[in-house]
NUTIKOL-364847 format. One record per residue (C-alpha): residue number from 1; residue in three letters; x, y, z. Coordinates in nm, 4 decimals. Layout:
{NUM,"ALA",{X,Y,Z}}
...
END
This chain:
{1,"UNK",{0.1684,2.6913,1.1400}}
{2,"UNK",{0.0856,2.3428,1.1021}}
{3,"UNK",{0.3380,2.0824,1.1286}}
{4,"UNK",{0.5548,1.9362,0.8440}}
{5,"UNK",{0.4627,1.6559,0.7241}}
{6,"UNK",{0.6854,1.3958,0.7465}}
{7,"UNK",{0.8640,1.2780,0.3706}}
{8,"UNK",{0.8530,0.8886,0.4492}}
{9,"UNK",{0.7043,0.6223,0.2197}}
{10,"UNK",{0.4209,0.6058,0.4751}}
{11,"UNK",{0.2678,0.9403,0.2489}}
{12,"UNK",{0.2568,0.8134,-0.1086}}
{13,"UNK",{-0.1400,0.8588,-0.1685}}
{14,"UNK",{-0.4018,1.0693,-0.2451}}
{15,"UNK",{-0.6786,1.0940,0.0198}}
{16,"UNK",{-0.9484,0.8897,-0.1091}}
{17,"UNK",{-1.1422,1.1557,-0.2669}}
{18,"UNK",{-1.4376,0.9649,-0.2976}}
{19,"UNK",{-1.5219,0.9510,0.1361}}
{20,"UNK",{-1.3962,1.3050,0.0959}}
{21,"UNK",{-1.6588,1.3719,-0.1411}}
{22,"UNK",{-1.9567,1.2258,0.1127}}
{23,"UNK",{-1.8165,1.3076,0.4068}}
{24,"UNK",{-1.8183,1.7029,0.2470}}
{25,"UNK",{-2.1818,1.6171,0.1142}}
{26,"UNK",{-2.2826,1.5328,0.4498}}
{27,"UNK",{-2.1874,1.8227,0.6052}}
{28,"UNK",{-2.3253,2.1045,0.3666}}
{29,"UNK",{-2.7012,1.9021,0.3905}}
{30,"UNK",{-2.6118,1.9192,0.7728}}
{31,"UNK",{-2.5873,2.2952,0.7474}}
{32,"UNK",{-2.8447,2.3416,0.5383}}
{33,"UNK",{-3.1366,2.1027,0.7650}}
{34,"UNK",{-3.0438,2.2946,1.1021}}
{35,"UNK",{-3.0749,2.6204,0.8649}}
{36,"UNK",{-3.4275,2.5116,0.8347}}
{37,"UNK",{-3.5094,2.3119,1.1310}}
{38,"UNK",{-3.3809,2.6027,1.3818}}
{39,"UNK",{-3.5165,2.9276,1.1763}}
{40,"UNK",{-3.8360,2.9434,1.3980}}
{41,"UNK",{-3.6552,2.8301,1.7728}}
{42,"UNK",{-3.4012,3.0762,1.6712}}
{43,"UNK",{-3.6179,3.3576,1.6118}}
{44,"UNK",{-3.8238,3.3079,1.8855}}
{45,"UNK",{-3.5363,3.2787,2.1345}}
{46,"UNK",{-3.3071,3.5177,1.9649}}
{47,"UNK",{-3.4665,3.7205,1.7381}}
{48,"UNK",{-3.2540,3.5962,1.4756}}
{49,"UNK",{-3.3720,3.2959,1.2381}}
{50,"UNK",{-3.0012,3.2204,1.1526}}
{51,"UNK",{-2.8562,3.2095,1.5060}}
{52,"UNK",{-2.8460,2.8284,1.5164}}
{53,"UNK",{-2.6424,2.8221,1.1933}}
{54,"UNK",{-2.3874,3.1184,1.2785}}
{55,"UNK",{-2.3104,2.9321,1.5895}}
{56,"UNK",{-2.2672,2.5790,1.4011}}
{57,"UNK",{-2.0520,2.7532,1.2071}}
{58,"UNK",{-1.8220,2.9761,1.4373}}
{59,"UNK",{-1.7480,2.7499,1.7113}}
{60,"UNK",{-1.8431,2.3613,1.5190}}
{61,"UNK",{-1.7637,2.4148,1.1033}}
{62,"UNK",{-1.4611,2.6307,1.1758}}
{63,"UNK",{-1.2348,2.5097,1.4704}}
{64,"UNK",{-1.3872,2.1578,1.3101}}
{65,"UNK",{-1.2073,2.2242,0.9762}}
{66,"UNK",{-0.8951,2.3182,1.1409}}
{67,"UNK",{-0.9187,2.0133,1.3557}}
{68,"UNK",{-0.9930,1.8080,0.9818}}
{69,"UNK",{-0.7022,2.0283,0.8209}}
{70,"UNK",{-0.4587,1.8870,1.0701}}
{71,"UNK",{-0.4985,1.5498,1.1711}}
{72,"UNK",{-0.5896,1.4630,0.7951}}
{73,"UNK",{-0.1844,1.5671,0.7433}}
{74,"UNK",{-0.0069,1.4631,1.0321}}
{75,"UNK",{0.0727,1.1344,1.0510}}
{76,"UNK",{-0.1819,0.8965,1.2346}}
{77,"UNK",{0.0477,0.7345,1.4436}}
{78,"UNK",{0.1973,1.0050,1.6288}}
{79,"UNK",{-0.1391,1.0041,1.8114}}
{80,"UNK",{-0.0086,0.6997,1.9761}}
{81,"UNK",{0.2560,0.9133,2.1804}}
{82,"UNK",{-0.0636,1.1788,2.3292}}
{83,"UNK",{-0.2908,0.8721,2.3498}}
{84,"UNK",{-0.2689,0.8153,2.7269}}
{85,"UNK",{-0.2254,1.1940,2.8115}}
{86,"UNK",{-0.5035,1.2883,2.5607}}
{87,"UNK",{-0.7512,1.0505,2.7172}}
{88,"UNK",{-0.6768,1.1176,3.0957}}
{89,"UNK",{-0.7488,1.4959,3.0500}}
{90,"UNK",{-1.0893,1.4145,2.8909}}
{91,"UNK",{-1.1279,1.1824,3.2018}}
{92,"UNK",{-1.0591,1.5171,3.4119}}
{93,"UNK",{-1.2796,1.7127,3.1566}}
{94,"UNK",{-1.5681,1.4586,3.2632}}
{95,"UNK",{-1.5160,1.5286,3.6319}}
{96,"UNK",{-1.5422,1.9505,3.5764}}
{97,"UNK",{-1.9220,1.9592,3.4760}}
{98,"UNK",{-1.9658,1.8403,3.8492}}
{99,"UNK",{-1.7817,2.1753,3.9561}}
{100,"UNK",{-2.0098,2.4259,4.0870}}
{101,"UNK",{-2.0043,2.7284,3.8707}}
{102,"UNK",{-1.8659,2.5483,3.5647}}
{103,"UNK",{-2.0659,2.2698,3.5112}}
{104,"UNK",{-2.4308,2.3266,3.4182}}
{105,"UNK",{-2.7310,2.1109,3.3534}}
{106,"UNK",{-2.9581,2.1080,3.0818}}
{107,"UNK",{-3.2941,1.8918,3.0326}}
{108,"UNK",{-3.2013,1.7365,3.3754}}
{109,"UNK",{-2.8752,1.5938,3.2453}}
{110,"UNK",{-2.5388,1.7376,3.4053}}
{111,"UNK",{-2.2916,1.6870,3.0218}}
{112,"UNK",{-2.1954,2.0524,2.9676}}
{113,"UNK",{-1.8830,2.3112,3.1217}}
{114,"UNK",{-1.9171,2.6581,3.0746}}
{115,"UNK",{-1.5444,2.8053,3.1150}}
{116,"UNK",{-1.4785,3.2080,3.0041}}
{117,"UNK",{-1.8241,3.2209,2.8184}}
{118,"UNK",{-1.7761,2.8891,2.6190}}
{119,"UNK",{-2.0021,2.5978,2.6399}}
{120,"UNK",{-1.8570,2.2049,2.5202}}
{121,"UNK",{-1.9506,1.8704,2.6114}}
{122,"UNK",{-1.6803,1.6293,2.6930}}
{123,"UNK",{-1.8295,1.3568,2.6011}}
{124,"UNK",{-1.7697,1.4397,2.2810}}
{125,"UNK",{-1.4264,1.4027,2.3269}}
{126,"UNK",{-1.4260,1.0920,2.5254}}
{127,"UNK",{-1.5332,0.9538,2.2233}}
{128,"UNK",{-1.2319,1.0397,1.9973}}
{129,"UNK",{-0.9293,1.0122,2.3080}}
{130,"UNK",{-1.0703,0.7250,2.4064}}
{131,"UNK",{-1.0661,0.5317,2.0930}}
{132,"UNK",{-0.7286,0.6629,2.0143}}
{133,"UNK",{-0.6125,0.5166,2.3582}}
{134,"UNK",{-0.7984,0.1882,2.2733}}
{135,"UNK",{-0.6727,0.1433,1.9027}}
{136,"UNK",{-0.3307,0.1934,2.0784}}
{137,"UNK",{-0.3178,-0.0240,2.3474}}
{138,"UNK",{-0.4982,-0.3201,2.1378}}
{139,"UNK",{-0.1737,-0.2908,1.8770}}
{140,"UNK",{0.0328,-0.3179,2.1667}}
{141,"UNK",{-0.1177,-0.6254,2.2897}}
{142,"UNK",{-0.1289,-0.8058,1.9891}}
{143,"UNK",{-0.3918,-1.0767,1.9113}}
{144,"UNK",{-0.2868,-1.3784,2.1197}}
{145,"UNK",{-0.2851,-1.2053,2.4520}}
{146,"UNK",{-0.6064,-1.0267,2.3792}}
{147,"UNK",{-0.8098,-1.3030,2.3950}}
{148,"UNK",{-0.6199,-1.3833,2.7943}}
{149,"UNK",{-0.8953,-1.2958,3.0608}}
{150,"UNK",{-0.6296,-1.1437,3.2692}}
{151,"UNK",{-0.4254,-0.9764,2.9558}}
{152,"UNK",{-0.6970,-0.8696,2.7322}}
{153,"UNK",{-1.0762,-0.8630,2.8781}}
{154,"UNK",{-1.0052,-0.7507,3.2236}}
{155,"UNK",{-0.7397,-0.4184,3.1420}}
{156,"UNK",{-1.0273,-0.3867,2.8388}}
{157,"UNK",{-1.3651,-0.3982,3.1030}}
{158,"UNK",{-1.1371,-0.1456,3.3542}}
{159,"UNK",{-1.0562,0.1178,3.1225}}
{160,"UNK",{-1.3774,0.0712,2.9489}}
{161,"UNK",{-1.5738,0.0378,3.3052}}
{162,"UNK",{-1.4056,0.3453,3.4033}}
{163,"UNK",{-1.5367,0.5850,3.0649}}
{164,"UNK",{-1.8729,0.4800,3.0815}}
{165,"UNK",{-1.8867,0.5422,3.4834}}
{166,"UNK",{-1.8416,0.9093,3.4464}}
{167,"UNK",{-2.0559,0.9492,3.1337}}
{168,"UNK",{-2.3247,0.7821,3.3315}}
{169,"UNK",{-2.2933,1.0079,3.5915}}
{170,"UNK",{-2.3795,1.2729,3.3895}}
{171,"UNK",{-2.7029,1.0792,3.3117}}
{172,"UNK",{-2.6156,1.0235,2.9682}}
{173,"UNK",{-2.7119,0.7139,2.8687}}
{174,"UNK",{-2.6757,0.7575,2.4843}}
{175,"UNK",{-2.3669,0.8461,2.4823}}
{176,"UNK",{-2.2813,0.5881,2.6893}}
{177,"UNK",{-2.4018,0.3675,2.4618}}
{178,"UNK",{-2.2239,0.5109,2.1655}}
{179,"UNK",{-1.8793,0.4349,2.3341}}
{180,"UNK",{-1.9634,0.0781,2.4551}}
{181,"UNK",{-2.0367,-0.0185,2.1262}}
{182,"UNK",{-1.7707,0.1302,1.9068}}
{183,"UNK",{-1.5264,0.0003,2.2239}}
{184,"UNK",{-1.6874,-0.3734,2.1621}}
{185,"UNK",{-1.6535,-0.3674,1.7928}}
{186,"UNK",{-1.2916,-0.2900,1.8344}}
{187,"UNK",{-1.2119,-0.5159,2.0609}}
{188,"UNK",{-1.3758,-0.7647,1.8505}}
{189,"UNK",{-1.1795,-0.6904,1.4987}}
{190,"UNK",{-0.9003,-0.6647,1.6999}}
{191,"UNK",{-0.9163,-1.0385,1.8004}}
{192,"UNK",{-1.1122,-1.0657,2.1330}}
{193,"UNK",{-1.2614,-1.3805,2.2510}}
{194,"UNK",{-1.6068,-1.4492,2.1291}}
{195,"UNK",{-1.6973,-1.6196,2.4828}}
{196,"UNK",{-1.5398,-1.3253,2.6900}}
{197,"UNK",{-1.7281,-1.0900,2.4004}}
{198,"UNK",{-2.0675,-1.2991,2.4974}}
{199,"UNK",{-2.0177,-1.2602,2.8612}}
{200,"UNK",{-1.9744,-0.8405,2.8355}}
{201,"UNK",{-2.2871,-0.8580,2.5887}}
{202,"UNK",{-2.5209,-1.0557,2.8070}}
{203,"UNK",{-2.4074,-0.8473,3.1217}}
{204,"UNK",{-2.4087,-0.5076,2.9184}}
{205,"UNK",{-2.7511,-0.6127,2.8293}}
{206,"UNK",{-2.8712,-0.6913,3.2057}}
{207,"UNK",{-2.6938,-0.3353,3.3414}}
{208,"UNK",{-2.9262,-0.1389,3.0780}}
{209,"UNK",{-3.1841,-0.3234,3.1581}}
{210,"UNK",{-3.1387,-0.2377,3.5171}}
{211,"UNK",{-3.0293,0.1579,3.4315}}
{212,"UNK",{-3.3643,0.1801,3.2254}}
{213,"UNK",{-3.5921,0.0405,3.4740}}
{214,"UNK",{-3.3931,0.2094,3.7596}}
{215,"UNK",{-3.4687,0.5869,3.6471}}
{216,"UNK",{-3.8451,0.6857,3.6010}}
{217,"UNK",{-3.8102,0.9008,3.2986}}
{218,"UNK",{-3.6676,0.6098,3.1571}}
{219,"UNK",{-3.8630,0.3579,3.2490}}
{220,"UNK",{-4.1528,0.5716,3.0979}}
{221,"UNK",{-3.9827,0.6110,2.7499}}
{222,"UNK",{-3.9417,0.3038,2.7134}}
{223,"UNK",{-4.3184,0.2034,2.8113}}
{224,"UNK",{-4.4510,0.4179,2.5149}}
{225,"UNK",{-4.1990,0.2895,2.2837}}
{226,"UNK",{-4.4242,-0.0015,2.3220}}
{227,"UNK",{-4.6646,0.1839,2.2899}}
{228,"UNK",{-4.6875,0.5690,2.1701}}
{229,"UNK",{-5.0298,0.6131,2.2503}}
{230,"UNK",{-4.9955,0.5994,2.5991}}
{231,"UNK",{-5.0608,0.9371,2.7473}}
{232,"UNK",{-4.9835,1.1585,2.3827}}
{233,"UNK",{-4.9955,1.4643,2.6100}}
{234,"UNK",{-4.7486,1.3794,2.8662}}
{235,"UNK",{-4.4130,1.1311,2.8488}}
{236,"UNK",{-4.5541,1.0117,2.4778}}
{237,"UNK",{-4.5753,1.3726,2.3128}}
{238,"UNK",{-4.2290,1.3441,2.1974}}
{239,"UNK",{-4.2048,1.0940,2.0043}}
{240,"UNK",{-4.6022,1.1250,1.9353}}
{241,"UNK",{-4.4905,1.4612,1.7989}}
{242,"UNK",{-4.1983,1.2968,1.6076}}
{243,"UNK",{-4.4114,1.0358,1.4261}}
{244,"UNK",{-4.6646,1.3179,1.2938}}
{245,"UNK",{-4.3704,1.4883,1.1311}}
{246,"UNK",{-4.2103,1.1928,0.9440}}
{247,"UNK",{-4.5484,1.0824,0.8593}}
{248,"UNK",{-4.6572,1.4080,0.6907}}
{249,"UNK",{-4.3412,1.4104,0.4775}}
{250,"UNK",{-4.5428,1.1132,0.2497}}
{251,"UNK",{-4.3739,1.0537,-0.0657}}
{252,"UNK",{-4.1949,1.3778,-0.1651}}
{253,"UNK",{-4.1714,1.6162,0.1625}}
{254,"UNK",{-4.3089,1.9433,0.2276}}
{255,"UNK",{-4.0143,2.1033,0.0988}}
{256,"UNK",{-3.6905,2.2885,0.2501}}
{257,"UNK",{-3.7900,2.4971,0.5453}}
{258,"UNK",{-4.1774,2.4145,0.5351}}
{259,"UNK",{-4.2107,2.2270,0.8285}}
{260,"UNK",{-4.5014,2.2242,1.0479}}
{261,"UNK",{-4.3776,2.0443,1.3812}}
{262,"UNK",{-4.0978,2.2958,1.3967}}
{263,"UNK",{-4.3673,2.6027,1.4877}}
{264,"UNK",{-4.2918,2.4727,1.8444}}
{265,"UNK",{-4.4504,2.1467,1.8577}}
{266,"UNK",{-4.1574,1.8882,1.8191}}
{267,"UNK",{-3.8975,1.9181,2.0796}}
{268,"UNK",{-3.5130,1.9363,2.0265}}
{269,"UNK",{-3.5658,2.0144,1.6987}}
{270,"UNK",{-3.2040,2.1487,1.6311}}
{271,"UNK",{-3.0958,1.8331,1.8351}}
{272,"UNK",{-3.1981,1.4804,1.8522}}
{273,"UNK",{-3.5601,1.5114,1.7168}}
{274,"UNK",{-3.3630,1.7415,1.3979}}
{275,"UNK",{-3.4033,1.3911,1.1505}}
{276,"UNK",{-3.7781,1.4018,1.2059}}
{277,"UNK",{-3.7777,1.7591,1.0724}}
{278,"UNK",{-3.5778,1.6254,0.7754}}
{279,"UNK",{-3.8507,1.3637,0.7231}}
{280,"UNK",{-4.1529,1.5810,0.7214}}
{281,"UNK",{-3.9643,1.8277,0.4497}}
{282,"UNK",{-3.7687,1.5776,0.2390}}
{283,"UNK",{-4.0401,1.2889,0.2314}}
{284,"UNK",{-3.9728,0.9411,0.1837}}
{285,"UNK",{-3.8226,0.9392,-0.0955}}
{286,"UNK",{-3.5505,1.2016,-0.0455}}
{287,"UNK",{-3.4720,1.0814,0.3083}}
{288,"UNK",{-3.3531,0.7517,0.1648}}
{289,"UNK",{-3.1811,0.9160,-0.0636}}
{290,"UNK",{-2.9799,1.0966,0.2127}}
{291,"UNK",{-2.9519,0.7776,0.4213}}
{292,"UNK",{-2.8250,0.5881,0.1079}}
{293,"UNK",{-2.5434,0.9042,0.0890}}
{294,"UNK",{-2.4525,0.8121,0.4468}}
{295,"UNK",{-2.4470,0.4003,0.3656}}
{296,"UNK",{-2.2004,0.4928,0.0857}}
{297,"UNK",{-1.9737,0.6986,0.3591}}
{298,"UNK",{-1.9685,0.4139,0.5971}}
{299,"UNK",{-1.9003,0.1743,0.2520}}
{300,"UNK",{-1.6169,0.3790,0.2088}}
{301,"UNK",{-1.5202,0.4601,0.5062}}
{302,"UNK",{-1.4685,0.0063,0.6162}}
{303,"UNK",{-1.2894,0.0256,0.2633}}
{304,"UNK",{-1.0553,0.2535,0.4225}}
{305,"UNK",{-0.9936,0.0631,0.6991}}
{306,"UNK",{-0.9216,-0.2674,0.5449}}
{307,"UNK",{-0.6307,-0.1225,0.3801}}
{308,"UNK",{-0.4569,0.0219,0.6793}}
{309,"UNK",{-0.0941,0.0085,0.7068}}
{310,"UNK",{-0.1171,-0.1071,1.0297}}
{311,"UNK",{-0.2928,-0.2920,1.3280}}
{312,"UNK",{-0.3359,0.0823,1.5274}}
{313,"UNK",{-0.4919,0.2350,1.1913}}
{314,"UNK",{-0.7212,-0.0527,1.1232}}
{315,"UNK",{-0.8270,-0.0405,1.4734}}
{316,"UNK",{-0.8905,0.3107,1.5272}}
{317,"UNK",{-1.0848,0.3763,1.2039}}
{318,"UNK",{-1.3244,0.0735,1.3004}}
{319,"UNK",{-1.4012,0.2812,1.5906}}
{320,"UNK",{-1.4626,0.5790,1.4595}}
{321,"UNK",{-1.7228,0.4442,1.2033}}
{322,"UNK",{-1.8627,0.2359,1.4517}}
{323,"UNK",{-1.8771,0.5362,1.6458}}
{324,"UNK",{-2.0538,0.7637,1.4017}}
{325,"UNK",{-2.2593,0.4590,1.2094}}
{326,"UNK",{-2.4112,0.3467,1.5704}}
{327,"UNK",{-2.5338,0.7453,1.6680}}
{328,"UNK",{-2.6366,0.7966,1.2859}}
{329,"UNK",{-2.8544,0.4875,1.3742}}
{330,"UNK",{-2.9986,0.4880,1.6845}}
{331,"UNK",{-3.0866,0.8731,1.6336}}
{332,"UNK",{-3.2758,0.8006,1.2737}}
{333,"UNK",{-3.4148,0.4968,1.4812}}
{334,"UNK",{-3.5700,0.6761,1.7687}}
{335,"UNK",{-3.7764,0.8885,1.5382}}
{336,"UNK",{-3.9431,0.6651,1.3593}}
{337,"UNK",{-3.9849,0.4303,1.7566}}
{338,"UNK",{-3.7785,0.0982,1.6716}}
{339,"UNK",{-3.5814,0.2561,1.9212}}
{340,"UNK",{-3.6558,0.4233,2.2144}}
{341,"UNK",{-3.5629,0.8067,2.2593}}
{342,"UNK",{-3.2042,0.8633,2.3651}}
{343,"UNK",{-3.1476,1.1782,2.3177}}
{344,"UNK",{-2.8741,1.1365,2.1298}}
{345,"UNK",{-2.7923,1.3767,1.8141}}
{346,"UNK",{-2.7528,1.3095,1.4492}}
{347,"UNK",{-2.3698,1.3581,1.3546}}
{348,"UNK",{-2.2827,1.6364,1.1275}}
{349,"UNK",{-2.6053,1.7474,1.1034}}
{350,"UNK",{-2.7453,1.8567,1.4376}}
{351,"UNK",{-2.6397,2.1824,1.6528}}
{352,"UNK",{-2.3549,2.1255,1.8515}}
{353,"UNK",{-2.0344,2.3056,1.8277}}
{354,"UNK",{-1.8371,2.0413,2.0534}}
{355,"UNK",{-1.9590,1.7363,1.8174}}
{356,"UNK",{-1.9334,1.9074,1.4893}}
{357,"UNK",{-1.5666,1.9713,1.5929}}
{358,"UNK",{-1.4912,1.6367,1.7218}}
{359,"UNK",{-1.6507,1.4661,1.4206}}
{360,"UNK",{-1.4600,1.6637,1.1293}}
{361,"UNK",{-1.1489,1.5843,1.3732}}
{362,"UNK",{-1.2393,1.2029,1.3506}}
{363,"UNK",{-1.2969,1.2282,0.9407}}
{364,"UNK",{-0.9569,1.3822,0.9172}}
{365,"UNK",{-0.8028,1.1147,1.0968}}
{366,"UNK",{-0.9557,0.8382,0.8592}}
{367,"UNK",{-0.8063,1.0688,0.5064}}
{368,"UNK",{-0.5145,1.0224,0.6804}}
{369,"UNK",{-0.5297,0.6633,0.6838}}
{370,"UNK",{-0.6280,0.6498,0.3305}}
{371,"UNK",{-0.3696,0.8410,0.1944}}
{372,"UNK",{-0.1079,0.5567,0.4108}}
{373,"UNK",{-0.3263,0.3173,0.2656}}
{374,"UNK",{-0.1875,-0.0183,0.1171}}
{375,"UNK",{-0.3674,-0.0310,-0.2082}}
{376,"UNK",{-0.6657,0.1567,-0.1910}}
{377,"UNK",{-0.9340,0.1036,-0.4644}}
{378,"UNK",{-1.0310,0.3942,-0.6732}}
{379,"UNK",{-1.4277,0.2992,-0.7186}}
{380,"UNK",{-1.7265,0.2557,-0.5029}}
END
């Protein structure tokens, strides 16, 4: 049973139909490009061309609609009550991939938990509980003390120091990434100082620097990011691999399902190289197409959040669209090399029960904003 919804004035408007109606967009091309892009993995692995997609769907689309049925309903600022408690046990969710026998590694990076047969990355959630927990306690603080070094940046740099930590023990550097700068941006709208801002960029900048050029695989990546025709057959065949498919999309694509890298030559291809499968079988032309659909979300979506009731609304669905907007990004980025590879997945669209879930969750929360809204505007 879901809860009742409570009968206050805060519930007087429609959901803004309009993010509804890209946000739903988003996710039925999502199902339909890991259809395509995972057909030949999946029947090599499993025999089954469609495994990829019944698995999206049974543990990402479904517990991810029931996540989006709920929080789109109940009212947004209850989370403020579960915000510390939430966040904590995805701290302690962090800590269990380094258990022996439930955490496991994949592609050399320690992010998953196996627990009664179920797989889930916790990261995932971090991203969610933790900008739940930061939306709250920057509403608390109100503006003037959040620009105080000992009220505002140092409780901000501890609890932020303290997420990114664990991620980064789990060799996750992308992700890391995704919750430092959806953390910053909040911070920021909510009325942080633009010196103590500076200071965490320049340092934030020198401690990636230092993480990059500290671990060899990375250091390597990012060499042939400068240039990808250092050894094509080695550390460059990735994104070597990843270029060939987005350049033989051309104009128009090869079509739905008519990829060529896919036949076992790109890597990840139901993961973080999945956009440069869309490339090659939309083209040029259709792939900005898609990316102007996901502009108009994120349009929509800062819409939203303008006309938030309230400081923890505003706050908390900056984050989540700087959140998604900054993964979309450096994902679609890293396949064409102005960035270098991160391994980090496109939202909605690549396989991945945990972030599917987490996503839709995230989406429900900001219909649930917009029907609280102050005076939200009807067109585009």
């Amino acid at each position: 049973m879901w809860p009742k919804i409570s009968s206050s004035k805060r519930q007087t408007n429609s959901p803004d139909y309009v993010f509804l109606l890209w946000a739903g967009i988003w996710v039925i091309l999502g199902l339909i490009f890991l259809t395509s892009a995972s057909s030949v993995l999946g029947y090599q692995k499993f025999n089954d061309s469609y495994f990829y997609l019944k698995r999206q769907l049974l543990y990402g689309l479904l517990p991810g609609l029931a996540a989006f049925t709920f929080f789109s309903r109940w009212p947004y600022q209850n989370l403020k009550k579960y915000a510390t408690p939430a966040l904590i046990l995805s701290l302690v969710l962090l800590l269990t991939v380094f258990i022996p026998g439930l955490g496991f590694k994949y592609g050399g990076a320690q992010r998953w938990v196996n627990f009664l047969g179920f797989s889930f990355q916790p990261s995932e959630f971090v991203k969610l509980t933790f900008l739940v927990y930061l939306s709250s306690w920057l509403a608390s603080r109100g503006r003037e003390n959040l620009s105080d070094l000992r009220q505002g940046l140092l409780p901000f740099l501890l609890v932020l120091g303290t997420v990114l930590g664990l991620v980064l023990l789990q060799k996750d550097l992308g992700t890391a990434s995704v919750i430092g700068v959806s953390a910053l941006l909040t911070f920021f709208v909510a009325g942080a100082n633009l010196v103590h801002l500076g200071l965490i960029t320049v340092f934030g900048s020198g401690a990636l620097w230092w993480l990059i050029m500290k671990v060899g695989y990375r250091a390597q990546r990012f060499t042939v990011f400068l240039d990808p025709s250092l050894d094509p057959q080695g550390i460059g065949y990735h994104i070597n691999q990843a270029l060939l498919a987005v350049g033989s999309g051309g104009l128009f694509g090869l079509g739905i399902g008519y990829s060529r890298q896919k036949y076992q030559y790109l890597p990840e291809v139901t993961g973080d190289s999945i956009f440069a499968v869309i490339a090659e079988e939309l083209g040029f032309v259709f792939t900005t197409l898609f990316i102007i659909l996901l502009m108009a979300f994120f349009w929509r979506g800062f819409k939203i959040a303008r006309q938030a009731p309230d400081e923890f609304g505003r706050y908390l669905a900056i984050g989540i669209l700087a959140w998604l907007a900054w993964q979309t990004g450096i994902n679609m980025a890293s396949m064409v090399n102005i960035l270098p590879l991160t391994g980090v997945p496109l939202p909605l669209v690549s396989s991945g029960g945990t972030a599917l879930m987490t996503a839709l969750a995230a989406i429900g929360i900001l219909i649930n904003i917009s029907r609280q809204a102050k005076s939200l505007p009807k067109k585009i």
